[in-house]
N, CA, C and O atoms as a Tinker XYZ file with bonds, in Angstrom:
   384  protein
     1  N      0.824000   -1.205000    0.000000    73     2
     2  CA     0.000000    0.000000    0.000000    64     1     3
     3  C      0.862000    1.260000    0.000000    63     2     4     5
     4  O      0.661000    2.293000   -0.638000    81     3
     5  N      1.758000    1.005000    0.753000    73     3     6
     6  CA     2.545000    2.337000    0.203000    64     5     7
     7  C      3.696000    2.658000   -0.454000    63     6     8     9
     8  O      4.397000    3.668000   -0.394000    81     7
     9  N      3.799000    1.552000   -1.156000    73     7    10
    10  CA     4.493000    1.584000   -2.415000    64     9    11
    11  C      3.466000    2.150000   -3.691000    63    10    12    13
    12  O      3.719000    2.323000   -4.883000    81    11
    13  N      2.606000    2.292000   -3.155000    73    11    14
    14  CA     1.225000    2.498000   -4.320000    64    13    15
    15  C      1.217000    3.755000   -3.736000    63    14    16    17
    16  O      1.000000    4.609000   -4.595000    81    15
    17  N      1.377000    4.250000   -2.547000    73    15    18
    18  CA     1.489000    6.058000   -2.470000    64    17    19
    19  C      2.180000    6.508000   -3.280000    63    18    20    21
    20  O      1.776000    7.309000   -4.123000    81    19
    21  N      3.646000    5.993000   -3.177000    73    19    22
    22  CA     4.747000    6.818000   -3.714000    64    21    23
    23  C      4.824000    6.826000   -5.172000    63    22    24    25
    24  O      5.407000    7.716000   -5.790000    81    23
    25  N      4.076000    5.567000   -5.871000    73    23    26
    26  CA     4.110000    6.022000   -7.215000    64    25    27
    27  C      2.576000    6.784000   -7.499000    63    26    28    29
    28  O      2.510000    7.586000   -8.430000    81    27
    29  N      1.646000    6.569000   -6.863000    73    27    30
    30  CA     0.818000    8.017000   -7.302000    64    29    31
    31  C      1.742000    8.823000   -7.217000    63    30    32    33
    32  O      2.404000    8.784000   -8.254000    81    31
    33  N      2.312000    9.882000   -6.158000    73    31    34
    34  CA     2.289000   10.916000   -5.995000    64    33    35
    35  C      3.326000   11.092000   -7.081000    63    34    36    37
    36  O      3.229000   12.143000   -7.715000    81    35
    37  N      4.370000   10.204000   -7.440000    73    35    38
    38  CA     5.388000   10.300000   -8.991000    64    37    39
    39  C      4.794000   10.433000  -10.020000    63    38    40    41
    40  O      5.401000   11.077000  -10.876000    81    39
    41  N      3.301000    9.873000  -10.416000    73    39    42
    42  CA     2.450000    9.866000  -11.640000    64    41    43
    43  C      2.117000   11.569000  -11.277000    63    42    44    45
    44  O      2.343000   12.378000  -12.177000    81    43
    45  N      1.646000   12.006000  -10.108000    73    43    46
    46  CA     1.006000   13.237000   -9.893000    64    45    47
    47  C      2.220000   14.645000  -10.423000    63    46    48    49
    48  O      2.070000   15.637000  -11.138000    81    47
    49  N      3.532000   14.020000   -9.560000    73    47    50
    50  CA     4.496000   15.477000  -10.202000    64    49    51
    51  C      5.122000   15.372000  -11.739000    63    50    52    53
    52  O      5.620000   16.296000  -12.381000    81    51
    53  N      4.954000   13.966000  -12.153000    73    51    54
    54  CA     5.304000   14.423000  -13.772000    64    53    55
    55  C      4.071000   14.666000  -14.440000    63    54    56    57
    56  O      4.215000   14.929000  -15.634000    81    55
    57  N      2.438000   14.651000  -13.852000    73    55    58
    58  CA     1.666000   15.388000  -14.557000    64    57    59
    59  C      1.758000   16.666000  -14.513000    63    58    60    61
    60  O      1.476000   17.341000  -15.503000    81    59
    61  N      2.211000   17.269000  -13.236000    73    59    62
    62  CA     2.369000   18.929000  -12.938000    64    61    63
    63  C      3.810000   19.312000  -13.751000    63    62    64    65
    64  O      3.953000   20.492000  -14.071000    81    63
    65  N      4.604000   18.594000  -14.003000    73    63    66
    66  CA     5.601000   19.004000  -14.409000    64    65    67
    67  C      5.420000   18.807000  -16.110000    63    66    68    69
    68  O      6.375000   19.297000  -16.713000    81    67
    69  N      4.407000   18.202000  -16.970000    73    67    70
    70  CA     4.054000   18.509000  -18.264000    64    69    71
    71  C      3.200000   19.584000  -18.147000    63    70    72    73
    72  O      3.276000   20.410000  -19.057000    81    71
    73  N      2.634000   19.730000  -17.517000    73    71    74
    74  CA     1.695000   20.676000  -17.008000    64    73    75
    75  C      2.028000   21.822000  -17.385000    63    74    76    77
    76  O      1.493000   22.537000  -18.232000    81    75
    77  N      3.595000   22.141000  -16.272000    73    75    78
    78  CA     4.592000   23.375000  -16.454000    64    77    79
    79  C      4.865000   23.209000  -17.550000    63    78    80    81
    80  O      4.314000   24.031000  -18.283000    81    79
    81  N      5.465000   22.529000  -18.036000    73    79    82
    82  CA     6.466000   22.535000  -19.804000    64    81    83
    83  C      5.629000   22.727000  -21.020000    63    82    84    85
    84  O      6.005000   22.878000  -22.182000    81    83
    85  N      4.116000   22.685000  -20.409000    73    83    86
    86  CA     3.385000   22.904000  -21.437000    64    85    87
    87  C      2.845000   24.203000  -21.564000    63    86    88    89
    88  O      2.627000   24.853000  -22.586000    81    87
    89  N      2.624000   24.543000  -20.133000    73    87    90
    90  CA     2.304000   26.301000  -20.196000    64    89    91
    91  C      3.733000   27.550000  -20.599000    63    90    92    93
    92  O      4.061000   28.585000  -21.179000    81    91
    93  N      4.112000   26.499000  -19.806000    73    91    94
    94  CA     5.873000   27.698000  -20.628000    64    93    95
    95  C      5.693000   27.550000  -21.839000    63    94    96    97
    96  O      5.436000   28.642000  -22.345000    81    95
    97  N      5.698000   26.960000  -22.365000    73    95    98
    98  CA     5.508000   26.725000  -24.058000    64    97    99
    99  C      5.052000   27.630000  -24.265000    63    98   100   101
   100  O      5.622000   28.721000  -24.306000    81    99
   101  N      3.765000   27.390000  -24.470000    73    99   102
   102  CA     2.532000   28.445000  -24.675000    64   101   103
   103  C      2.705000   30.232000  -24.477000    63   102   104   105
   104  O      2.225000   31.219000  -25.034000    81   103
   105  N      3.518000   30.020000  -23.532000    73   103   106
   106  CA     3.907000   31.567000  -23.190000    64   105   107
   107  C      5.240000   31.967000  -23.650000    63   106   108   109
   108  O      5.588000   33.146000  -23.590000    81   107
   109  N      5.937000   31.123000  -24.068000    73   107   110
   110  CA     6.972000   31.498000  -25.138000    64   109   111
   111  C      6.493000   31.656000  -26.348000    63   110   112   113
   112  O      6.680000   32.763000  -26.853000    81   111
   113  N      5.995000   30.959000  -26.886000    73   111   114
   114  CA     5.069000   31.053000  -28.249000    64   113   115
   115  C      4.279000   32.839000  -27.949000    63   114   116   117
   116  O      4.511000   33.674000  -28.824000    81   115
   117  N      3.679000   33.134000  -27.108000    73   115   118
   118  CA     3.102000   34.319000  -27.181000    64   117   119
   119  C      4.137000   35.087000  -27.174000    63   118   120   121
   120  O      4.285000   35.891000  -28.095000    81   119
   121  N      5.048000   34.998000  -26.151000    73   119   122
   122  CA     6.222000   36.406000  -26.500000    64   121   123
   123  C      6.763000   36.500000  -28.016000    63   122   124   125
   124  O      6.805000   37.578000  -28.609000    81   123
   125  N      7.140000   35.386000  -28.545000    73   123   126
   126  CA     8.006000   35.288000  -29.581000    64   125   127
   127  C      6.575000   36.169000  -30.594000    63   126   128   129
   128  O      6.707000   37.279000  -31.110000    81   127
   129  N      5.447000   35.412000  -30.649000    73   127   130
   130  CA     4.559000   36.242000  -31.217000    64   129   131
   131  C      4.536000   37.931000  -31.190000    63   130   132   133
   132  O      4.696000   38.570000  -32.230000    81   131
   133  N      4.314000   38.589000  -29.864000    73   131   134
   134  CA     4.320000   39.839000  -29.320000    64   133   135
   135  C      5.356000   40.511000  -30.136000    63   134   136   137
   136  O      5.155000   41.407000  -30.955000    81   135
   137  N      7.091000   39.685000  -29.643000    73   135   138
   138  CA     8.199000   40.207000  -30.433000    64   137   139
   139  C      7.942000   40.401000  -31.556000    63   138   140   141
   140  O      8.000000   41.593000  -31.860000    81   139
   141  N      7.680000   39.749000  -32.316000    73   139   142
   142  CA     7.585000   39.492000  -33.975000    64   141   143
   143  C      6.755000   40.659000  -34.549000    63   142   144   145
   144  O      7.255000   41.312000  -35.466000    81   143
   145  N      5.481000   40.988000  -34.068000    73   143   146
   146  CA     4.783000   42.019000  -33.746000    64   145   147
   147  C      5.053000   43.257000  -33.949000    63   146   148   149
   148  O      4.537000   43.971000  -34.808000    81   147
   149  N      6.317000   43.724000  -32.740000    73   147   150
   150  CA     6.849000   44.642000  -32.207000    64   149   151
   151  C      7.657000   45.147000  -33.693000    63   150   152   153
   152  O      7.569000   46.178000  -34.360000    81   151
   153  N      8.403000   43.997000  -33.832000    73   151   154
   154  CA     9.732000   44.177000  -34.471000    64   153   155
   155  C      8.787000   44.761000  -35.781000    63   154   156   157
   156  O      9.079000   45.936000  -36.004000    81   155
   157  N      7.796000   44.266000  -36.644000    73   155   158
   158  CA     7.221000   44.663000  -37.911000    64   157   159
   159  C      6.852000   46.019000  -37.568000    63   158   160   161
   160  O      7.259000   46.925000  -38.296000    81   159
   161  N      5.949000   46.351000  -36.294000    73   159   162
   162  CA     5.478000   47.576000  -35.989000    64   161   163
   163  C      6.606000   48.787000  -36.088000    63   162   164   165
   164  O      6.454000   49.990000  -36.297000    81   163
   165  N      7.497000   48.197000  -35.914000    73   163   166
   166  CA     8.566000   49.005000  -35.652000    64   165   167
   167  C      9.093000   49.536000  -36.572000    63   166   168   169
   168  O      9.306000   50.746000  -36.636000    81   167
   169  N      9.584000   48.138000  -38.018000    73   167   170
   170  CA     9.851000   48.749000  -38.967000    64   169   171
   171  C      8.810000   49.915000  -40.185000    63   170   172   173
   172  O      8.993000   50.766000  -41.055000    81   171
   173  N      7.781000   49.250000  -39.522000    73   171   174
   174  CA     6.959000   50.194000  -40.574000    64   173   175
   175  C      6.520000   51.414000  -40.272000    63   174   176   177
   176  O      5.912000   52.138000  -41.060000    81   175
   177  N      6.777000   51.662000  -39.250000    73   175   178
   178  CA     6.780000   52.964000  -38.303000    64   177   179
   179  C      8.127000   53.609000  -39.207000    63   178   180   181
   180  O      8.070000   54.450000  -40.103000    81   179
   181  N      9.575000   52.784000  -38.545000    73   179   182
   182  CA    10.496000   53.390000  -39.340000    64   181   183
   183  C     10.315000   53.684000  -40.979000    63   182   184   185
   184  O     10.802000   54.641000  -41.581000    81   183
   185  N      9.651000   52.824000  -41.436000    73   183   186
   186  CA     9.959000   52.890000  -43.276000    64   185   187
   187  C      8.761000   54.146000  -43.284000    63   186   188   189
   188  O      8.822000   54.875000  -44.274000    81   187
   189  N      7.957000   54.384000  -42.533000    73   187   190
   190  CA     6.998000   55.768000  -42.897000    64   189   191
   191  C      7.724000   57.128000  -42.305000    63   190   192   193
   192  O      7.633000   58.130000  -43.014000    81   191
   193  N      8.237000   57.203000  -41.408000    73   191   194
   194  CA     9.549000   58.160000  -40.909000    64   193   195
   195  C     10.705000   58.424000  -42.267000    63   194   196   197
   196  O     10.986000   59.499000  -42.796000    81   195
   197  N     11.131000   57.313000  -42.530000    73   195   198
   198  CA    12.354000   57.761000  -43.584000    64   197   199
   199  C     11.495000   58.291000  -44.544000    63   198   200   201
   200  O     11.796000   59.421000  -44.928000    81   199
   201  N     10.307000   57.676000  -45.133000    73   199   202
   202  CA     9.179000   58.324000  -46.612000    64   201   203
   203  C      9.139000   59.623000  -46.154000    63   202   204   205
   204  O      9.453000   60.318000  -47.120000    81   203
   205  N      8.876000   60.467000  -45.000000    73   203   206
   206  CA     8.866000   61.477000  -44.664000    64   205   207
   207  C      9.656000   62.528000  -44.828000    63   206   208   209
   208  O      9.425000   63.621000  -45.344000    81   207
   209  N     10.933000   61.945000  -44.174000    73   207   210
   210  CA    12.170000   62.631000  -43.951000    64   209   211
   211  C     12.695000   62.707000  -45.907000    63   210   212   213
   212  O     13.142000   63.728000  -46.427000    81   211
   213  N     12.541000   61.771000  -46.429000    73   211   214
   214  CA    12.926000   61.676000  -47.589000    64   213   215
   215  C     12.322000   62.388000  -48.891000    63   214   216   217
   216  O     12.933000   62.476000  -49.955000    81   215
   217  N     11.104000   62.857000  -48.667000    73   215   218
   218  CA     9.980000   63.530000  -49.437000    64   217   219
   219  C     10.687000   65.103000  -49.081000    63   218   220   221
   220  O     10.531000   65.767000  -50.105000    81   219
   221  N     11.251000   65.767000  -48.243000    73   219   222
   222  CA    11.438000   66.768000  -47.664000    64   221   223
   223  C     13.089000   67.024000  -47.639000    63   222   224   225
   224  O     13.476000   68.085000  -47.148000    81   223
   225  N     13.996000   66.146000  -48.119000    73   223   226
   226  CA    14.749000   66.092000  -48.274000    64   225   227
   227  C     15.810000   66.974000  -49.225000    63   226   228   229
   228  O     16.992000   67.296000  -49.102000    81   227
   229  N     14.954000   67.158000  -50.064000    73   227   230
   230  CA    15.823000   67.379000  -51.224000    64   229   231
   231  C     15.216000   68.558000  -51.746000    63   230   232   233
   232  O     15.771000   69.119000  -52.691000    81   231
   233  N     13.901000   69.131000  -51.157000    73   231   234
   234  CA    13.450000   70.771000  -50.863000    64   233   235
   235  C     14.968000   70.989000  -49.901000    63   234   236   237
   236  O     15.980000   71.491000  -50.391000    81   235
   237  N     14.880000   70.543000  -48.584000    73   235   238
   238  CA    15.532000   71.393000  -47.662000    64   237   239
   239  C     17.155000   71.416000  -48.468000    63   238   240   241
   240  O     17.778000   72.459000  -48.271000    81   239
   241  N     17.544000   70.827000  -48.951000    73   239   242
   242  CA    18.774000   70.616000  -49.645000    64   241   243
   243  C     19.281000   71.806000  -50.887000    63   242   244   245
   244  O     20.316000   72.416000  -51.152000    81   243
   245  N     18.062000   71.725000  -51.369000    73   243   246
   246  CA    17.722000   72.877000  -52.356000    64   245   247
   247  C     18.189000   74.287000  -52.086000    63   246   248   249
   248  O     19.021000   74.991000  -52.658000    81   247
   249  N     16.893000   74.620000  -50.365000    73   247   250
   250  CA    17.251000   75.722000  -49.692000    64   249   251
   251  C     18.727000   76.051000  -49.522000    63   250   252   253
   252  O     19.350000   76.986000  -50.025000    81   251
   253  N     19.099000   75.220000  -48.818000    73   251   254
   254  CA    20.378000   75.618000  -48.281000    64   253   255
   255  C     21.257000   75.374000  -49.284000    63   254   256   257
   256  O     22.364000   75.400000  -48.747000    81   255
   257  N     21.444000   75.043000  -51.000000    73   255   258
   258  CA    22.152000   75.273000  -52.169000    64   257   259
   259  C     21.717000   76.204000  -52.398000    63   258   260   261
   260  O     22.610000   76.920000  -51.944000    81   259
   261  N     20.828000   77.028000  -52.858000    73   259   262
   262  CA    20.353000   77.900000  -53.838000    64   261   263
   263  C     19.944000   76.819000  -54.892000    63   262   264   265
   264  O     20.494000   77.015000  -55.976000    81   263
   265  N     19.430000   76.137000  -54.870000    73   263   266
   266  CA    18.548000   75.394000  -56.204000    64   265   267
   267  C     19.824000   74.213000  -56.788000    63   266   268   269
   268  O     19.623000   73.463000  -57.743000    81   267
   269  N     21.031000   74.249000  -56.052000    73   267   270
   270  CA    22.060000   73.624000  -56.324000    64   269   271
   271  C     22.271000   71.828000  -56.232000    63   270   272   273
   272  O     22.654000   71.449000  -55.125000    81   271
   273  N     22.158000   71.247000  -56.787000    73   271   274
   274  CA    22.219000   69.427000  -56.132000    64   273   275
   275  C     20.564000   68.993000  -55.728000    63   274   276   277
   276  O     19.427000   69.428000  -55.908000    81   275
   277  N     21.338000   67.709000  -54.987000    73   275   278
   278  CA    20.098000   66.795000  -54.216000    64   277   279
   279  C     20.458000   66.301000  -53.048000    63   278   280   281
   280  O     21.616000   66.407000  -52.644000    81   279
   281  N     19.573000   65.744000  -52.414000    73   279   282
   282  CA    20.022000   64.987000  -51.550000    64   281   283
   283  C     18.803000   64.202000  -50.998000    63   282   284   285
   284  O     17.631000   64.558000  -51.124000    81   283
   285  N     19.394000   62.702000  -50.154000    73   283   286
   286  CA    18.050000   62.087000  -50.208000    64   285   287
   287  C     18.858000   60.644000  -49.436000    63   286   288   289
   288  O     20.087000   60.578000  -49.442000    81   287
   289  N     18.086000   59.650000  -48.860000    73   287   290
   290  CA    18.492000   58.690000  -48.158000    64   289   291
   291  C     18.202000   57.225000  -48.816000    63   290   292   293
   292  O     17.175000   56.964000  -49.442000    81   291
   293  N     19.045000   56.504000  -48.626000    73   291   294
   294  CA    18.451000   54.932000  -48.865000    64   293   295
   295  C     18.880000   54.191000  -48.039000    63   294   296   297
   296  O     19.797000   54.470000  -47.266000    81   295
   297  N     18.153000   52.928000  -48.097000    73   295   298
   298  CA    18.070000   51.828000  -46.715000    64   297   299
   299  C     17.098000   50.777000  -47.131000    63   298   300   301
   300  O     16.031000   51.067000  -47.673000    81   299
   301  N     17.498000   49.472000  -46.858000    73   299   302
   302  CA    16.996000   48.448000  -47.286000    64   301   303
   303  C     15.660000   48.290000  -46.057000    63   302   304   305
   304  O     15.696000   48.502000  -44.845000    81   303
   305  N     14.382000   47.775000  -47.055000    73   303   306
   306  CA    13.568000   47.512000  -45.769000    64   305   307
   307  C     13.542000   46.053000  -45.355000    63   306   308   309
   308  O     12.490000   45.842000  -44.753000    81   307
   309  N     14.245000   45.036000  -45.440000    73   307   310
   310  CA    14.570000   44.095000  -44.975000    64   309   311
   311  C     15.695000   44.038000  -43.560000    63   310   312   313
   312  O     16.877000   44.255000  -43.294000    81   311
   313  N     14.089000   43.476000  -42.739000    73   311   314
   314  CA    14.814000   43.901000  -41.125000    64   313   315
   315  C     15.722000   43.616000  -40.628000    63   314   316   317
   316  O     16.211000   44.359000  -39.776000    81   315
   317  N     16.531000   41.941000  -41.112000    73   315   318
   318  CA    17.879000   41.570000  -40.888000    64   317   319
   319  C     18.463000   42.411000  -41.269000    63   318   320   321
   320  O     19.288000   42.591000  -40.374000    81   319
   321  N     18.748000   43.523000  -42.452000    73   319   322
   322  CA    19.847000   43.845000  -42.755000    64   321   323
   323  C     19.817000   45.438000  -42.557000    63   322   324   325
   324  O     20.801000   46.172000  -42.651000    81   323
   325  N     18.052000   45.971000  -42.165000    73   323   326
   326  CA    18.433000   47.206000  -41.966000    64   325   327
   327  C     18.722000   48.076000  -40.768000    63   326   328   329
   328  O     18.709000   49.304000  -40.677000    81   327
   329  N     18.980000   47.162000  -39.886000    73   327   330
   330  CA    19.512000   47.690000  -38.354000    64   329   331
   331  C     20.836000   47.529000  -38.205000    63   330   332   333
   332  O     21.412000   48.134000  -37.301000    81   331
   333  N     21.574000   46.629000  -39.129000    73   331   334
   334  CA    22.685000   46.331000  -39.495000    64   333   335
   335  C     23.530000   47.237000  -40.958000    63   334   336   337
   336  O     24.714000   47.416000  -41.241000    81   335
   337  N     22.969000   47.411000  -41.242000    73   335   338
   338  CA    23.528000   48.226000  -42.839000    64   337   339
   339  C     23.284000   49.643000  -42.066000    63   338   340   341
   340  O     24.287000   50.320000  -41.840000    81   339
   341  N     21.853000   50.192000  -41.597000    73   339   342
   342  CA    21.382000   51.389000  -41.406000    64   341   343
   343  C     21.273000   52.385000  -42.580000    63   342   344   345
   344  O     21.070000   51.976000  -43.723000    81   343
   345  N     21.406000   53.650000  -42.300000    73   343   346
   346  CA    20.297000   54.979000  -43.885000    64   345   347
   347  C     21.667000   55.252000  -44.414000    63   346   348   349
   348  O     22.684000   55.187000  -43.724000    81   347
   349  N     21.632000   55.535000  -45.578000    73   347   350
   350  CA    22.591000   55.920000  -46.421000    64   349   351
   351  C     22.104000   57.732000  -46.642000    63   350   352   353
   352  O     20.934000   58.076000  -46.809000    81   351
   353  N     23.414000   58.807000  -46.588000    73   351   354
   354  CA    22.779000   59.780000  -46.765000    64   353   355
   355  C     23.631000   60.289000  -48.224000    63   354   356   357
   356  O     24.833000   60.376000  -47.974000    81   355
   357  N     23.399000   60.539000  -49.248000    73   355   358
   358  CA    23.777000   60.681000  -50.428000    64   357   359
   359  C     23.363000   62.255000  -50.615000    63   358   360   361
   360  O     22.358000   62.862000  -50.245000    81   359
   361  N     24.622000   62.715000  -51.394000    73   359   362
   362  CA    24.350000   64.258000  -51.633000    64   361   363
   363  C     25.053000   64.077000  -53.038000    63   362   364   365
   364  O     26.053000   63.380000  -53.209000    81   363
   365  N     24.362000   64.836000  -54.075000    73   363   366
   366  CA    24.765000   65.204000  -55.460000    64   365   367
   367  C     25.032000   66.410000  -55.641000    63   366   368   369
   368  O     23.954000   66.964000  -55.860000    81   367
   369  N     26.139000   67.399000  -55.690000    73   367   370
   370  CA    26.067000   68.284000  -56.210000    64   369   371
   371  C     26.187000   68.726000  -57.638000    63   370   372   373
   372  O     26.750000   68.175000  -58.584000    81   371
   373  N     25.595000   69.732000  -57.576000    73   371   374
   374  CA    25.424000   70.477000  -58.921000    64   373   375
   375  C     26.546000   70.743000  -59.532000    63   374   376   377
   376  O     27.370000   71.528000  -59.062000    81   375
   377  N     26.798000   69.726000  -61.343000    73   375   378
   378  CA    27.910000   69.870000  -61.948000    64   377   379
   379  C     28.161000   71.547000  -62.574000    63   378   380   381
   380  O     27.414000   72.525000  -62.613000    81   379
   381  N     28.836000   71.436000  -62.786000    73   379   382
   382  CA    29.784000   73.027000  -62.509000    64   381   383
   383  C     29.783000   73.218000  -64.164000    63   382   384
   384  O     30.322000   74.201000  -64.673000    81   383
């Protein structure tokens, strides 16, 4: 009879312990989700910031030439490589 305790209560903690490994799961799966989320929100936030900055670019460039050159940014929107590469700022001046 109480050899029949001790393996209930062994059947009982590896049910609590799939139990655990199964809810951690689950809640890794949601962060990684959340992250994934974040990270898109983020870039497309950024890629509407640079459209901005970049539309306005090459007025303000203008100003401060006298009507002279360009100027203007590029950057890959692929997220591996654009936190890693980062904005390119390119200026053309006006051939002479």
């Amino acid at each position: 009879m109480v050899q029949g305790i001790f393996l209930f209560k062994d059947v009982m903690l590896n049910v609590k312990f799939c139990f655990c490994i199964l809810k951690l799961t689950w809640y890794m799966h949601r962060l990684q989700q959340e992250k994934q989320d974040l990270e898109e929100q983020r870039l497309r936030k950024f890629c509407s910031v640079m459209e901005a900055v970049n539309c306005s670019l090459g007025g303000i460039y203008k100003q401060l030439t006298a009507g002279q050159g360009d100027a203007y940014l590029t950057y890959t929107e692929v997220t591996l490589l654009l936190f890693a590469e980062g904005v390119h700022f390119h200026v053309r001046c006006a051939s002479a």
